[in-house]
Structures are given as C-alpha cells and as structure tokens.
C-alpha positions in Angstrom: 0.0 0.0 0.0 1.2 3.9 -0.5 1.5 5.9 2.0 1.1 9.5 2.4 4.5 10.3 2.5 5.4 8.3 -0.6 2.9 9.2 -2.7 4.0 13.5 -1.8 7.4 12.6 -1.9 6.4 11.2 -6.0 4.5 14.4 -6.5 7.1 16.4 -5.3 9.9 15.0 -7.5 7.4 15.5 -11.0 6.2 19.2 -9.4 9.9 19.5 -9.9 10.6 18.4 -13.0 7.8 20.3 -14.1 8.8 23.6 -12.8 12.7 22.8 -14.4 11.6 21.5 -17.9 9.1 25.3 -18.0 11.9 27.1 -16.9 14.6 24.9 -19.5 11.8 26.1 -22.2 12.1 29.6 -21.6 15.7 29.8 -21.9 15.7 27.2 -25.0 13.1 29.0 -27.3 14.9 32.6 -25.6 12.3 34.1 -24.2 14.6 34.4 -20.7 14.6 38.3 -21.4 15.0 39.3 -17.6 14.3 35.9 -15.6 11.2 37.2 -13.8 8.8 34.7 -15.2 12.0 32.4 -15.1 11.6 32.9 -11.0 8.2 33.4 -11.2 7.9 29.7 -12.2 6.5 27.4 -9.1 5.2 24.8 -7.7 3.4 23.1 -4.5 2.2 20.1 -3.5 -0.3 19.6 -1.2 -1.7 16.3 0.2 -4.8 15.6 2.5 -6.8 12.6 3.7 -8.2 12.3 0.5 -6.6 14.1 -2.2 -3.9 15.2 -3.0 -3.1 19.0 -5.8 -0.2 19.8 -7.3 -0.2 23.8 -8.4 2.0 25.3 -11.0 2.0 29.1 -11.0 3.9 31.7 -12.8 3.4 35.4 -13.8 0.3 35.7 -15.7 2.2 36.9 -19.3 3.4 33.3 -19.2 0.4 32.0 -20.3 0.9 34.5 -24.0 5.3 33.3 -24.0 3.2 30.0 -23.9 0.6 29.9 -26.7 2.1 32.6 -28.8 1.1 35.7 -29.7 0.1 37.1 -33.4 1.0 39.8 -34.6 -1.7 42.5 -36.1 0.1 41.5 -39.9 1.8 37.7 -38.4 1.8 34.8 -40.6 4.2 32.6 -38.0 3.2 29.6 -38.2 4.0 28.6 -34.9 1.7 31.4 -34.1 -1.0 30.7 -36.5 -3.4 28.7 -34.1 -3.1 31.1 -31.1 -6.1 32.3 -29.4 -3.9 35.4 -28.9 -3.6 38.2 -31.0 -3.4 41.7 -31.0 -5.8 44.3 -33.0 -5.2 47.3 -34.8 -7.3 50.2 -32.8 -9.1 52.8 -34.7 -9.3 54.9 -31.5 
C-alpha cells in the first residue's frame, strides 16, 4: 500500500521536474529576457486525507510566451493557431 509520504514525496519529484523543464523552455526558445517569469515559475504540493493537488503558477504573461502571440500583420506559423492576437485600434 502507498503511504502519504510516498505518494507526496512522488508528486514532489514530477512538481519539480515540471517547474525545471518550464523554466529549461524559456531559456531554450529565448524568451529568458529578464528571468522574472523564469523565477516566477513554481510549484506546490499539497496532500490531505483524500486528495492530493499539485499547483504550478507563474506570472500571468506566461500563459501568452506559452501559446504565442500574433501579430496584427503575423503569418508565423508557430503562431497561427493562437487564441492570442493583437488588433489594430481605430481609436
């Protein structure tokens, strides 16, 4: 049978490896401008009688570094099926 302790010590190690494959990402596609969403990049692991949550949190522009962002005029197509993209204003 797992115990408590086991099964947070297993969620710990892949929280980890999470949070150091994110921040290996960021560096590797250089997008490590100033390392605050490098640092911003954590995790926890919490585990109680009967479940257990891992959280993963980082600055909220991470989310855009992550999906991409078009361009008003981009045709990346990396980019291309983003639900993010910015608008030219006629204000």
């Amino acid at each position: 049978m797992l115990t408590k302790g086991y099964t947070q010590q297993v969620l710990n190690n892949f929280k980890n490896y999470i949070v150091k494959e994110s921040r290996a990402n960021l560096t590797r596609g250089k997008k490590n401008f100033n390392k605050k969403l490098y640092d911003s990049i954590k995790g926890k692991v919490d585990a109680y009688d009967n479940s257990i949550s891992i959280n993963i949190t980082m600055e909220e522009y991470g989310v855009y570094q992550d999906k991409g962002v078009k361009g008003v005029k981009s045709n990346y197509v990396e980019n291309r099926n983003t639900p993010f993209s910015y608008k030219n204003s006629s204000k």
